[in-house]
C-alpha positions in Angstrom: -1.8 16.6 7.3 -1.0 13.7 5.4 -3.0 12.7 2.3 -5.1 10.1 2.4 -3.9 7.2 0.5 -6.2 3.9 -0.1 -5.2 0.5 1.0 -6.4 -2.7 -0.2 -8.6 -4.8 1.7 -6.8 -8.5 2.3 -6.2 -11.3 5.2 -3.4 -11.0 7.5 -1.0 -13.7 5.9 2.4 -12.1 8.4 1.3 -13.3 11.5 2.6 -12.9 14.6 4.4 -15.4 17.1 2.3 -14.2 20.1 0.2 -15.5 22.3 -3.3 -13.3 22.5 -5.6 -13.2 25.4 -8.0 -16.0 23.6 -10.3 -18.9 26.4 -8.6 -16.6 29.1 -10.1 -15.6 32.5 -9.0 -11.5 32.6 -9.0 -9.9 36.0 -10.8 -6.8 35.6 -9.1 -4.4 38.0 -11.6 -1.9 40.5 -11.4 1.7 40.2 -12.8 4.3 42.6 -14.0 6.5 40.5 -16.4 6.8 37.1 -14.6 7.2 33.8 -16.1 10.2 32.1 -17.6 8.8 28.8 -16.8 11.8 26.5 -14.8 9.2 23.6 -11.4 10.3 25.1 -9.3 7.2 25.9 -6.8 8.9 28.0 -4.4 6.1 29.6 -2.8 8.7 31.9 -5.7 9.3 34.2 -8.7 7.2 33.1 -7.9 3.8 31.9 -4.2 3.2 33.2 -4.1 0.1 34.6 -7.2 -1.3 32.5 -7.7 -5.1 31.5 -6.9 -4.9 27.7 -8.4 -7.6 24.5 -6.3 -6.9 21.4 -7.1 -8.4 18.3 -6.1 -7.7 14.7 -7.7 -5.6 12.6 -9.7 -7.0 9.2 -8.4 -3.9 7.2 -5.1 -3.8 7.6 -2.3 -6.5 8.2 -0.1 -4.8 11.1 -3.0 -2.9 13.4 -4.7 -4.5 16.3 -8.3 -2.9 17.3 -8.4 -2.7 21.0 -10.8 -2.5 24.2 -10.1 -1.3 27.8 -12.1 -2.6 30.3 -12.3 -1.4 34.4 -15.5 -1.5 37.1 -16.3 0.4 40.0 -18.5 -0.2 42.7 -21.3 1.0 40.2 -20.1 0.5 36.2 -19.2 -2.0 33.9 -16.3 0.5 31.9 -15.3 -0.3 28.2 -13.1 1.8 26.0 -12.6 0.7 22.7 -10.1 2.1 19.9 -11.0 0.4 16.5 -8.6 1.0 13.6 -10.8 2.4 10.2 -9.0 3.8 7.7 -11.9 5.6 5.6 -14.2 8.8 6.4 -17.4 7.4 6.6 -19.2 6.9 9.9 -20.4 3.6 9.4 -18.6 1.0 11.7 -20.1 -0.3 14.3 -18.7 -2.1 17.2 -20.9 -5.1 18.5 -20.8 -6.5 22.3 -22.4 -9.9 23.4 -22.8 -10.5 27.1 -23.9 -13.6 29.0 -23.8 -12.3 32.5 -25.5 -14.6 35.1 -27.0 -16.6 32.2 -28.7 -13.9 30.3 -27.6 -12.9 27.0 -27.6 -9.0 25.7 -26.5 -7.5 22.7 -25.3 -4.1 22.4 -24.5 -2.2 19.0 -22.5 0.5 19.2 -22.2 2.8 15.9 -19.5 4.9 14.9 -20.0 9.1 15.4 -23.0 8.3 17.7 -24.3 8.3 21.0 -27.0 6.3 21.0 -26.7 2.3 21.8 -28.7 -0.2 20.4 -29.7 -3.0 23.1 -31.3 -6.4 23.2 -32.4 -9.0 25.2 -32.5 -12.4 24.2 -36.1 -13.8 24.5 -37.8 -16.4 23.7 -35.4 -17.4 21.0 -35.0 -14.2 19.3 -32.9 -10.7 20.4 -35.9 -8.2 21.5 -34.9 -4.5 22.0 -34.6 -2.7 25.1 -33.6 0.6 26.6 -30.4 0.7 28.4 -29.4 3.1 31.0 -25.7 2.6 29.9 -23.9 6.2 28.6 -22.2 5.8 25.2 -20.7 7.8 23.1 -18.1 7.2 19.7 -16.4 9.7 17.4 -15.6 9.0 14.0 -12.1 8.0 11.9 -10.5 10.2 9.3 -7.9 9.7 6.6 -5.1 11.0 8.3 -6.2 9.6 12.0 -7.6 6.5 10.7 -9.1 5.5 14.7 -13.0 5.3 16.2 -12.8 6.4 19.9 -15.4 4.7 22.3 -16.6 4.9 25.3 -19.2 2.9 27.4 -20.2 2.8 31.1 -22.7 -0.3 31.8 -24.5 0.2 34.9 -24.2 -3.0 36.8 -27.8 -3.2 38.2 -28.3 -4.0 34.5 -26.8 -7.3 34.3 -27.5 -8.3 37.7 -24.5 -7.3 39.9 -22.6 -10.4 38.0 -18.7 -10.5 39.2 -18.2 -12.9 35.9 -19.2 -12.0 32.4 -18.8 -13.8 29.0 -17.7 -11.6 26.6 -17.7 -12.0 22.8 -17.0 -8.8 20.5 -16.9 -7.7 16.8 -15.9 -4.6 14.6 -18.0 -4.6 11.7 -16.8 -2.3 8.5 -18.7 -1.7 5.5 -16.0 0.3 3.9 -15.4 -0.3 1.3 -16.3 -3.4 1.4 -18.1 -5.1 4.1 -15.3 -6.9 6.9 -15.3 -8.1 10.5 -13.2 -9.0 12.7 -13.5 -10.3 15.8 -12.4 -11.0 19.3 -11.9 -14.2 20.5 -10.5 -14.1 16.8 -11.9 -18.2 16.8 -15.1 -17.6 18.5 -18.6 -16.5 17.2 -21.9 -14.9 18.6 -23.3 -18.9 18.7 -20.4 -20.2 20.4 -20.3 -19.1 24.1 -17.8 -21.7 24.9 -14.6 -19.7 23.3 -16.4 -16.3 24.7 -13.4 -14.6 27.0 -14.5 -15.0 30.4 -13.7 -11.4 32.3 -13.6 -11.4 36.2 -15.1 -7.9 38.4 -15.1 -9.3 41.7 -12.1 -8.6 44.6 -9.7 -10.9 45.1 -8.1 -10.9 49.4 -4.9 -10.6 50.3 -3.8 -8.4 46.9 -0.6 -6.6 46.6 0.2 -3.6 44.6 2.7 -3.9 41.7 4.2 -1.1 40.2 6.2 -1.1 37.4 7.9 1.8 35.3 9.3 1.1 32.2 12.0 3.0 30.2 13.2 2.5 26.4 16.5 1.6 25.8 17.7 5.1 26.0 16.1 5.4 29.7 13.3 7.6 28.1 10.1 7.2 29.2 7.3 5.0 27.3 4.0 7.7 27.4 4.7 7.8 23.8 3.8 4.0 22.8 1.4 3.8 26.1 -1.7 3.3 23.4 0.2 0.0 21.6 1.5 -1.5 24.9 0.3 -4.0 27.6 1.6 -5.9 30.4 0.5 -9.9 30.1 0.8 -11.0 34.1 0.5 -15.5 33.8 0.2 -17.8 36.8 2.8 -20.8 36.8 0.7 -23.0 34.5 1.0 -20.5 32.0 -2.8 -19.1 31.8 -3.3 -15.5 31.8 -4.8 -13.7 35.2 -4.5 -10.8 33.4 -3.6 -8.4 31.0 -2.8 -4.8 32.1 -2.4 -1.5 30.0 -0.1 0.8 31.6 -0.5 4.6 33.3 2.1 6.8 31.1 4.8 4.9 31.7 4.3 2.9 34.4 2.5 -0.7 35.0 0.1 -0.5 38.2 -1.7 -3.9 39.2 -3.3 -5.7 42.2 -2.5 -9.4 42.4 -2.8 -12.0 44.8 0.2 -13.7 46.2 1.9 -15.7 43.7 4.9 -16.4 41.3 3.8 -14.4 38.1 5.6 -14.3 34.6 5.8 -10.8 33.2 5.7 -10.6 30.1 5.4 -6.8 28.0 4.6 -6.6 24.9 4.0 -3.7 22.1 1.1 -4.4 19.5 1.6 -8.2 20.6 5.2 -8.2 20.1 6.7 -9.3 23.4 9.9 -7.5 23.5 10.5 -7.7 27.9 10.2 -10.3 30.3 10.5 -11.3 33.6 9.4 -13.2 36.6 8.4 -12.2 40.4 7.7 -14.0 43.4 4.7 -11.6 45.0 4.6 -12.4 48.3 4.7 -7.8 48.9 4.1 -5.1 47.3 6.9 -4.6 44.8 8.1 -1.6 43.0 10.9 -1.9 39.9 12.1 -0.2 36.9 12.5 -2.5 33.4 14.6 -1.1 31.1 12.8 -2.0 27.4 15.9 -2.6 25.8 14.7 -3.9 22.1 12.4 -0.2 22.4 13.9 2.5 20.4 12.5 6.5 20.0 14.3 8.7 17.7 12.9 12.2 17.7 13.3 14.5 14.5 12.5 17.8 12.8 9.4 15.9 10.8 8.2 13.6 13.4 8.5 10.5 16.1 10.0 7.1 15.0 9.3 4.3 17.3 11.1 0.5 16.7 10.6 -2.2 18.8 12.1 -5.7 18.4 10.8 -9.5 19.5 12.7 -11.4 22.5 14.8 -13.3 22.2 16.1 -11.5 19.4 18.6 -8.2 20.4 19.2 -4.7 19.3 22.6 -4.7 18.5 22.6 -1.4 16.7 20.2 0.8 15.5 20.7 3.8 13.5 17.7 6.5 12.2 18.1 9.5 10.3 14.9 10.7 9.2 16.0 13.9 7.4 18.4 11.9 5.0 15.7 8.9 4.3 17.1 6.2 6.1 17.4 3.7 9.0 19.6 1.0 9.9 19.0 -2.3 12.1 21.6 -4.8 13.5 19.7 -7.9 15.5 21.5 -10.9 17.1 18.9 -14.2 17.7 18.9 -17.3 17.1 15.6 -16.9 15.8 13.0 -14.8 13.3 12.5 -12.2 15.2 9.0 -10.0 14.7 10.1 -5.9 14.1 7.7 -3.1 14.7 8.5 0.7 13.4 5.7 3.8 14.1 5.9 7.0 12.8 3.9 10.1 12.8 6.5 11.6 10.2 5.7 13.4 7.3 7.5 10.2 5.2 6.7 7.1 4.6 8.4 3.9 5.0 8.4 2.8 1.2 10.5 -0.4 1.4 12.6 -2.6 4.0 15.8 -4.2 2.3 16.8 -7.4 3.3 13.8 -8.3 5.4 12.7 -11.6 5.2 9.0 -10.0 4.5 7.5 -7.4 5.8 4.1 -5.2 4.8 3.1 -1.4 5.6 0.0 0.2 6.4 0.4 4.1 5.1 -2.7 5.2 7.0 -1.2 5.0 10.3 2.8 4.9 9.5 3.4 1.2 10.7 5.8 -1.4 9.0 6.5 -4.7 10.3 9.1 -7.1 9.1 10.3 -10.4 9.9 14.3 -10.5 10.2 16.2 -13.3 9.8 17.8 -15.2 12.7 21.7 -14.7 13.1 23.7 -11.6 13.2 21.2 -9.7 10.4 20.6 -6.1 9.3 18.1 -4.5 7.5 17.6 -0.9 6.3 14.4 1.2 6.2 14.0 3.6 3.3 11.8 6.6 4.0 10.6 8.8 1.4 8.1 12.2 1.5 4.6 11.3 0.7 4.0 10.5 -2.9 6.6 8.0 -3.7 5.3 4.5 -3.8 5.4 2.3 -1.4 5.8 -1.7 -1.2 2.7 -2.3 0.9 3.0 -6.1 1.2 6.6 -8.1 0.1 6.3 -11.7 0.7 10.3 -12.2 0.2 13.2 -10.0 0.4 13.4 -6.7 -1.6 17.1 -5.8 -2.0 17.3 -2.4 -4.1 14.7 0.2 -4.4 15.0 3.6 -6.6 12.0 5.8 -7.8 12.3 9.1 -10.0 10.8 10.1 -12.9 7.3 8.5 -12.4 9.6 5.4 -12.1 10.2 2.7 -9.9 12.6 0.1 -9.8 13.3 -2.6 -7.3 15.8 -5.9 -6.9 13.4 -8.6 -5.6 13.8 -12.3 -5.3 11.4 -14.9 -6.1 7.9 -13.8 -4.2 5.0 -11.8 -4.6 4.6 -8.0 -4.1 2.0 -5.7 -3.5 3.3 -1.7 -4.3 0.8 1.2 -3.2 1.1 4.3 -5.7 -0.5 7.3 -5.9 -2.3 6.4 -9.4 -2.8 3.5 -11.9 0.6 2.3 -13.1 0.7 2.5 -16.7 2.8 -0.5 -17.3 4.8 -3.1 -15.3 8.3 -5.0 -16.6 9.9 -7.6 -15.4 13.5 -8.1 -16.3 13.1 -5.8 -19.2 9.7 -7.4 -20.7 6.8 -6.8 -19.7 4.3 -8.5 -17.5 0.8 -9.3 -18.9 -1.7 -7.1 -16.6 -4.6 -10.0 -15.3 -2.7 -12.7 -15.7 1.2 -11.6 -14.5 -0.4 -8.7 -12.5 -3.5 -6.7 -11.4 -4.2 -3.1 -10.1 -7.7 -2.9 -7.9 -9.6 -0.2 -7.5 -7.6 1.7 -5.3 -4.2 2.0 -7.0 -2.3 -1.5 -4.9 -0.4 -3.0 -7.5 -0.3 -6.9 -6.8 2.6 -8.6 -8.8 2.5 -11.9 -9.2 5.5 -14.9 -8.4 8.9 -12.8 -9.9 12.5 -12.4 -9.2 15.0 -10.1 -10.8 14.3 -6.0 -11.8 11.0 -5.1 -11.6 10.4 -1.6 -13.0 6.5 -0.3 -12.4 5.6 2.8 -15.0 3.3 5.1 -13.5 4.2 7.5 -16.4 3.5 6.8 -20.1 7.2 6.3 -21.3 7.4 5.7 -24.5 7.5 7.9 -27.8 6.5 7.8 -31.0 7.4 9.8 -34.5 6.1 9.1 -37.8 7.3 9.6 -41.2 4.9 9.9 -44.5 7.1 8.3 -46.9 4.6 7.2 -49.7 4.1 4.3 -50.7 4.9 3.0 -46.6 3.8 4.8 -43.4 6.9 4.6 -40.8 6.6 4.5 -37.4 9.1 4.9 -34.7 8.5 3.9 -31.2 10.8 4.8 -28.5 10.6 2.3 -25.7 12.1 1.3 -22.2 10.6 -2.2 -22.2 10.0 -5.2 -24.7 6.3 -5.3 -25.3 3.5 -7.6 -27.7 1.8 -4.2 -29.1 -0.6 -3.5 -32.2 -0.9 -0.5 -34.5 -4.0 0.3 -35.9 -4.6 3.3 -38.8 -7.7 4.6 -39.7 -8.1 6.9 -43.3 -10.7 9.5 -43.8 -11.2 11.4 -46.6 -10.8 15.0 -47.0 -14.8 15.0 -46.2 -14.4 13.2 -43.2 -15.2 9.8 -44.4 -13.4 6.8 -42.9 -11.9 5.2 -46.3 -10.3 2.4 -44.7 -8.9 0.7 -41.2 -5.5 -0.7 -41.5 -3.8 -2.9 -37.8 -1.2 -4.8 -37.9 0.8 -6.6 -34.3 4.4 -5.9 -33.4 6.9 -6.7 -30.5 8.3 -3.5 -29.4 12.0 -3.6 -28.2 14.2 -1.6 -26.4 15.6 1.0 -27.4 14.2 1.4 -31.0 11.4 -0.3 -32.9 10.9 0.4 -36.7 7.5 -0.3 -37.8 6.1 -0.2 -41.9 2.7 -0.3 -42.6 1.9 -0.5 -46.6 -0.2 2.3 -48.0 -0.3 1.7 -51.6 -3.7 0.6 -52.0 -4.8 4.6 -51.5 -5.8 6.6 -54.7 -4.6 9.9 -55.5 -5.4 12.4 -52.9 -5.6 14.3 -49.7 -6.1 12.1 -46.6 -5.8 12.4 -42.5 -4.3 9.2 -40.7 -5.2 8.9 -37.2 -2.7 6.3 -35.6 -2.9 4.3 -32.4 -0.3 2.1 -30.8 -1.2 0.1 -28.0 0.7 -2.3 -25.7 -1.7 -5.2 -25.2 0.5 -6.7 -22.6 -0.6 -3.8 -20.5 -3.5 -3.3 -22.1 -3.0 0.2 -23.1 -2.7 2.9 -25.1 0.8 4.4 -25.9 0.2 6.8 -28.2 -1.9 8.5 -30.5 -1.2 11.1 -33.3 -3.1 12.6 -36.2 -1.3 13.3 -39.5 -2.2 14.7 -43.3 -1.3 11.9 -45.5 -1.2 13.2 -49.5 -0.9 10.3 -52.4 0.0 12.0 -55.8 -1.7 10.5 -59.0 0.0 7.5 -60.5 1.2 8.1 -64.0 -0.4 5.7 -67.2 1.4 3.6 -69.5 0.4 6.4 -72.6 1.5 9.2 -70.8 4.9 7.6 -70.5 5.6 6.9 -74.1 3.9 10.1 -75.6 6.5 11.6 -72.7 9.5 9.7 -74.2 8.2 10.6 -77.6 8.5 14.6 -76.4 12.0 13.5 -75.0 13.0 12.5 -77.8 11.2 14.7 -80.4 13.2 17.6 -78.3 16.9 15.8 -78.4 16.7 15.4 -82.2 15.4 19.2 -82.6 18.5 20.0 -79.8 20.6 17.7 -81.7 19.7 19.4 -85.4 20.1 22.6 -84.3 23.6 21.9 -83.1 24.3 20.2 -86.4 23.2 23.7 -88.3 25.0 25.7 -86.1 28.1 23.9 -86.5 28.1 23.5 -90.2 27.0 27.8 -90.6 30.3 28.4 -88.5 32.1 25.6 -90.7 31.1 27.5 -93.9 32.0 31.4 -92.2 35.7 29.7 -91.7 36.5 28.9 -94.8 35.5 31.9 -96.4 37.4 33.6 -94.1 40.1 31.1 -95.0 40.2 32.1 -98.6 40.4 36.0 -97.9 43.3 35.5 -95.8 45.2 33.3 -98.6 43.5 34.7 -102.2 43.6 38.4 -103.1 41.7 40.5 -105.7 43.0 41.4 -108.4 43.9 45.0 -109.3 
């Protein structure tokens, strides 16, 4: 199970060139039978071939939230898949109907099977009880969806074969966000509500589809994220189809249709028929790539008109490698439900990453282009948002260093960063930089080596050396810092508080603080060093500090006066001694040379 990791709550500012089901009248198609409302979504034998509204998500810049919509002779059906990255049940999806010219309102909260319903009368929304079944599960960390499911009876809005329909997902975690579908529209603006059509249409044909990957696999692994758009010659929408497993079942009238598939509103197939007869074929999806390994699924997919010319994936070793030929930016999706995490994407023009459900886009640049994905095991960090191109990447040893050119970037870690460089100095944190409350790093416009310290790396030794206090700080970076020193006495008493500023620099910095003003005694120094371009705390050390008692003027000279006193008593002594062995000689002398006389 993967562990949960917080993303910051932003607008989408990578959007996508695509064309989203937005004023459009959507065929519903019929089913015979009634979905089982038990907050399933299966698209295999329930809601294949479902009318599909995709929209993104307000919490995370690559997810779409999604609703599948069928009838049957009895039930309006409506599945809805909302991405929600936290593990509180407290979204709640919101419906607004105008069906036959009477407006309703249904809540619909997460982990819940009761519905809130209203009426609007006489100018106000009054309650009611529905007869609709409902019933919603709840998002975790590591499955970050809300499953729901709702069967409205149709007796309930009249028998109406054409609905309005205006829908939001409202999140109050952590803070409160909505987003919307039509993404322009509002609940007091029915004329950009999506108009959805129930009723039969004569003279259908059945179109069947079955789409394969680029390696002739089968697409039931990416049926959830995918959706067949089916337009009439003036380019409008009839409708927009979700497929069964792998294949793409529809009923259309006779007509010359553009075909158009797309994956999480990235159109990476089309086509056009003439439907004048049923008609059966097999697409081959070939900018769709699965790569199966030991830790998990990867899943690319590439815009049209842009080509796979290459791609290459090993998971095991950290890596993946894309060749595209366009003549345009093409829009690049990857999935994953590996145990690693796609931490960067050199050479993308831009690109952003959600780590709650494994998805990167990036943008590639038009031409014959490349771009590699690194992958690394859960705990490294990631660059969550890059809004230019990121060209080196390494992270060990609490660590990380990239090659950027001149943008902004957004890095998700697993903790606080304890300081960030640029180029070797480093950045001012809430001016340069800031860090919000759930660990995403936002750095402001840079270009060159950007180096973010999640670990404290620098060290510090001091030396006692009477009458200066040394410090020596040990640092990676060039920083504005200040020392401060406070002095107690030996009964605890704070004698004194000494700071003074510095600019640390690599690799060494040497710094003197004067301590001459102490009198004679036993002291304890508690110094702290700070970086105040990061606004923290480097180090911290407590030390016994002794100052011995000055000498006075008198005690010098009465000192010289012993010196001396002691030289001339060493220097008389010598003199006796050498004049006793002077006199011992010469008597010795005249012994030798003089003899007594007989």
């Amino acid at each position: 199970m993967k562990v949960a990791r917080a993303v910051g709550i932003t607008a989408c500012v990578l959007a996508l060139a695509t064309v989203y089901l937005v004023h459009a009248q959507v065929t519903v198609p019929k089913v015979g039978n009634l979905v089982v409302v038990d907050a399933i979504i299966n698209l295999i034998s329930e809601w294949n071939g479902s009318a599909v509204l995709a929209w993104r998500s307000a919490l995370s810049l690559v997810e779409f939230d999604r609703v599948y919509i069928l009838h049957n002779s009895t039930h309006y059906l409506f599945a809805a898949k909302l991405y929600d990255p936290d593990s509180v049940a407290d979204d709640e999806l919101v419906f607004y109907v105008n069906a036959s010219g009477h407006l309703y309102k249904y809540v619909l909260p997460e982990d819940s099977s009761t519905i809130q319903a209203f009426n609007y009368t006489g100018g106000s929304w009054v309650s009611f009880t529905s007869s609709a079944l409902f019933l919603s599960n709840r998002s975790h960390h590591h499955d970050p969806w809300i499953c729901m499911e709702l069967a409205v009876p149709k007796s309930e809005w009249g028998n109406a074969n054409n609905i309005l329909l205006y829908v939001e997902h409202i999140n109050h975690q952590p803070i409160l966000a909505v987003s919307r579908y039509p993404q322009d529209a509002g609940p007091d603006d029915q004329s950009k509500w999506a108009e959805l059509v129930f009723r039969e249409v004569a003279g259908q044909y059945a179109v069947d589809i079955e789409l394969r990957d680029r390696d002739a696999h089968t697409i039931e692994y990416i049926a959830d994220k995918t959706w067949a758009i089916f337009r009439l010659p003036n380019g409008t929408i009839y409708t927009q189809v979700a497929p069964s497993s792998s294949s793409i079942h529809a009923l259309l009238p006779p007509e010359n249709y553009t075909v158009t598939v797309e994956v999480y509103g990235i159109p990476i197939f089309n086509t056009t028929i003439n439907l004048n007869a049923n008609y059966t074929a097999t697409y081959i999806l070939n900018n769709l790539k699965r790569e199966d390994t030991a830790s998990g699924m990867l899943v690319a997919v590439l815009q049209i008109p842009a080509n796979i010319s290459s791609i290459f994936i090993n998971c095991e070793r950290g890596y993946g490698l894309l060749i595209t030929n366009s003549t345009e930016r093409a829009h690049f999706y990857v999935f994953s439900d590996a145990d690693w995490e796609h931490v960067v994407v050199l050479d993308a023009l831009n690109f952003t990453y959600d780590p709650y459900s494994n998805t990167l886009y990036a943008l590639v640049r038009n031409g014959t282009s490349g771009v590699m994905m690194i992958c690394a095991p859960e705990g490294y960090p990631v660059f969550y948002e890059a809004s230019n191109v990121v060209k080196g990447y390494v992270y060990r040893d609490g660590v990380l260093e990239a090659w950027v050119n001149n943008g902004s970037y957004r890095v998700l870690g697993s903790g606080e960063p304890f300081a960030v460089a640029l180029n070797g100095t480093a950045l001012r944190r809430g001016v340069d930089y800031t860090v919000d409350a759930l660990n995403v790093t936002t750095i402001n416009m840079c270009k060159g080596t950007l180096s973010i310290y999640y670990d404290n790396p620098i060290d510090m030794k001091i030396e006692p050396l009477y009458p200066k206090l040394v410090i020596h700080l040990g640092t990676p970076y060039r920083f504005a810092g200040r020392v401060v020193v406070e002095v107690y006495d030996e009964e605890g008493k704070r004698v004194t508080t000494t700071k003074a500023g510095f600019t640390a620099t690599p690799s060494l910095t040497w710094i003197e603080i004067d301590m001459s003003g102490l009198a004679a005694g036993e002291y304890e120094l508690r110094i702290s060093v700070y970086d105040d371009d990061s606004d923290k705390l480097v180090a911290q050390e407590e030390i016994l500090y002794t100052v011995e008692e000055a000498v006075t003027p008198t005690q010098n000279a009465l000192m010289i006066l012993l010196v001396m006193a002691t030289l001339i008593g060493v220097v008389a002594a010598w003199a006796l001694l050498k004049s006793a062995r002077h006199a011992v000689m010469e008597a010795l002398r005249e012994r030798r040379f003089v003899r007594r006389r007989e």
